[in-house]
C-alpha positions in Angstrom: 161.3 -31.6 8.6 164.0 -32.3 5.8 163.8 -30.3 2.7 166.1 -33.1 0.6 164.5 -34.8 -1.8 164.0 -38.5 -2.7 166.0 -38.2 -5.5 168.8 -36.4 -3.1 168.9 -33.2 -5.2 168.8 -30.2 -3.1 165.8 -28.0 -3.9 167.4 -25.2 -2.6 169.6 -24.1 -5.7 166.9 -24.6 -8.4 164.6 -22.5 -5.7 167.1 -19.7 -5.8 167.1 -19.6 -9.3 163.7 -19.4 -9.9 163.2 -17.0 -7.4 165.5 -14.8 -9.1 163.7 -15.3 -13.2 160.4 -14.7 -11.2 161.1 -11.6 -9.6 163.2 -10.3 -12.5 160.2 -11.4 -14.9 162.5 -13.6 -17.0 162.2 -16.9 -18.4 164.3 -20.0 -18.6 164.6 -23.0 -21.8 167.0 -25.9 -21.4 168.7 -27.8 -24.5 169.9 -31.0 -22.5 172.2 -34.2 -24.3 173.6 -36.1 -21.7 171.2 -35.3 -19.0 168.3 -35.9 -21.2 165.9 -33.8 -19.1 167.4 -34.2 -15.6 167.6 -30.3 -15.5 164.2 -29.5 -16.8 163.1 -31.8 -14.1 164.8 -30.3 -11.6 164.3 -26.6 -12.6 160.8 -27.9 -12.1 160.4 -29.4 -8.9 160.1 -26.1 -6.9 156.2 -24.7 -6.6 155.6 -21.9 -9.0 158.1 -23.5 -11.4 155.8 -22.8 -14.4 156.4 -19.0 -13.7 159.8 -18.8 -14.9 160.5 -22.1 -17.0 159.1 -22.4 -20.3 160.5 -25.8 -21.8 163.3 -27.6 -23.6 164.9 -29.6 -26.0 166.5 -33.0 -25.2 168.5 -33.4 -27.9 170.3 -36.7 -27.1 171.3 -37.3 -30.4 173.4 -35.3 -33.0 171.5 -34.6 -35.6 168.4 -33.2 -33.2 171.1 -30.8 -32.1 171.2 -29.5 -35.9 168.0 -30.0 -36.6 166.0 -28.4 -33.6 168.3 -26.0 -31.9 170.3 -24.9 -35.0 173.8 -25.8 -34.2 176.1 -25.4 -37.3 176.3 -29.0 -39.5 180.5 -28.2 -40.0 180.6 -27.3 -36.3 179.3 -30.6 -35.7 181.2 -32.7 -38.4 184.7 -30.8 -37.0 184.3 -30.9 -33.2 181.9 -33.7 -32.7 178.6 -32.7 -30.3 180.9 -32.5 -26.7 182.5 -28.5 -27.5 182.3 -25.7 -25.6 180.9 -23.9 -29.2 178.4 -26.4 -29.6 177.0 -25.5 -25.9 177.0 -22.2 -26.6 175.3 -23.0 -29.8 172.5 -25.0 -27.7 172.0 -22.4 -25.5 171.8 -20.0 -28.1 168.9 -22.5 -30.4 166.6 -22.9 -27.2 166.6 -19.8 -26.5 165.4 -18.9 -29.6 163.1 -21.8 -30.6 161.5 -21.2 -27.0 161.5 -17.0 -27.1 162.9 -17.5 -23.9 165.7 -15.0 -21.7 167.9 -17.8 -20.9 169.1 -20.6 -22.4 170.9 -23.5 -20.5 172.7 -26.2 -22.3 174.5 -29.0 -21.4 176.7 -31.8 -23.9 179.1 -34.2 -22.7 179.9 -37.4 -22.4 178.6 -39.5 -19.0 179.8 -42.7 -20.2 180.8 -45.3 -20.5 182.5 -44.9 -23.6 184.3 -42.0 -25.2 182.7 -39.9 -27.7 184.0 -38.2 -30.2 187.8 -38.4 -28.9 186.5 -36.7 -25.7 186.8 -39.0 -22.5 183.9 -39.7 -19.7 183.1 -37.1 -17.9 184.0 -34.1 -20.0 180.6 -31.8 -19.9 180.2 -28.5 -21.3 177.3 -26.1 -20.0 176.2 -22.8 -21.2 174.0 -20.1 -20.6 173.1 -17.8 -23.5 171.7 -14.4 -21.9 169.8 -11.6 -23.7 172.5 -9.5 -26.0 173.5 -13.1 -27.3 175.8 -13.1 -24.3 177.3 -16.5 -23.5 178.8 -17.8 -20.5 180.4 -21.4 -20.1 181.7 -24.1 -17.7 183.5 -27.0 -18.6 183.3 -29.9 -16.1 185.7 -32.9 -16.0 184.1 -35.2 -13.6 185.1 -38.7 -12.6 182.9 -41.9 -11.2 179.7 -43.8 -12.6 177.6 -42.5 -15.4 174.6 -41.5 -12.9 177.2 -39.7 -10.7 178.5 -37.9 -13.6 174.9 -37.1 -15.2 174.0 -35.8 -11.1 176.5 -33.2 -10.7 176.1 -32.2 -14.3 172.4 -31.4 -13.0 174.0 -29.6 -10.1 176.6 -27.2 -12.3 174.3 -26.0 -14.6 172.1 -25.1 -12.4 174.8 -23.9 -10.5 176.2 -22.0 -13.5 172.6 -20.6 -14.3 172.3 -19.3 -10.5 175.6 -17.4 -10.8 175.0 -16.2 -14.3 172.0 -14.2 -12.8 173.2 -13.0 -9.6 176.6 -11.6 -11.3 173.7 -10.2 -13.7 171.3 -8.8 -11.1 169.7 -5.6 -12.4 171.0 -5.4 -15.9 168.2 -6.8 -17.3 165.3 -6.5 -15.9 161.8 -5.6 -16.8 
């Protein structure tokens, strides 16, 4: 029997990381641009999904990032919505807006134009962690905007998975 899915995501790593919220009792938001809710979707397809993830933002445009998760206006106007602060900043806003343990964020730019002086495929992805800890990943990935928006999906979910292993115990409930 094949575990893949039909959209070919692998279950397995959004499995593992809900397996880890649940038994640590801990929650998970997302703040999403460029994947405009490709990670909530598949933080959600494993059963008991509900247990750990609480909801999210896709905040496609600009503005919404102000507006809605609190990123800095003069953060915005100087670096432009693909920065590793304004991840962090996402992370950060969902978390808060959503009272949640983690927040995962991901901006960048899937093409297939430039934004902001950034070029396709730059993506940055953070996790903001109780403490107002913040961890990031910056991604420069090459092909076609789906490809680009797909392994964005897989890194942050990636970068979420490792964020709570490397964190196992510390805060717990």
């Amino acid at each position: 029997m094949s575990t893949e899915r039909p959209d070919g995501r692998d279950p397995a790593p959004a499995a593992r990381v809900l397996s880890l919220l649940v038994g640590r009792g801990e929650t998970v938001a997302v703040a999403e641009s460029l994947t405009a809710g490709s990670i909530g979707a598949a933080l959600t397809g494993p059963p008991g999904a509900s247990a750990a993830f609480v909801g999210g933002v896709i905040s496609y445009a600009t503005e919404l990032k102000r507006r809605l998760l609190d990123v800095p206006a003069d953060l915005l106007e100087r670096e432009g919505a693909v920065h590793p602060q304004v991840a962090a900043a996402m992370a950060d806003g969902v978390r808060e807006l959503t009272g949640s343990t983690y927040g995962l964020a991901a901006t960048g730019v899937a093409g297939p134009d430039p934004q902001d002086g950034r070029p396709v495929g730059t993506v940055h992805l953070a996790v903001s962690g109780p403490g107002g800890r913040v961890w990031h990943r910056e991604l420069h990935l090459s092909g076609a905007r789906e490809e680009i928006r797909r392994w964005t999906v897989n890194e942050a979910v990636d970068l979420l998975g490792d964020v709570l292993e490397r964190n196992s115990g510390e805060h717990s409930g």
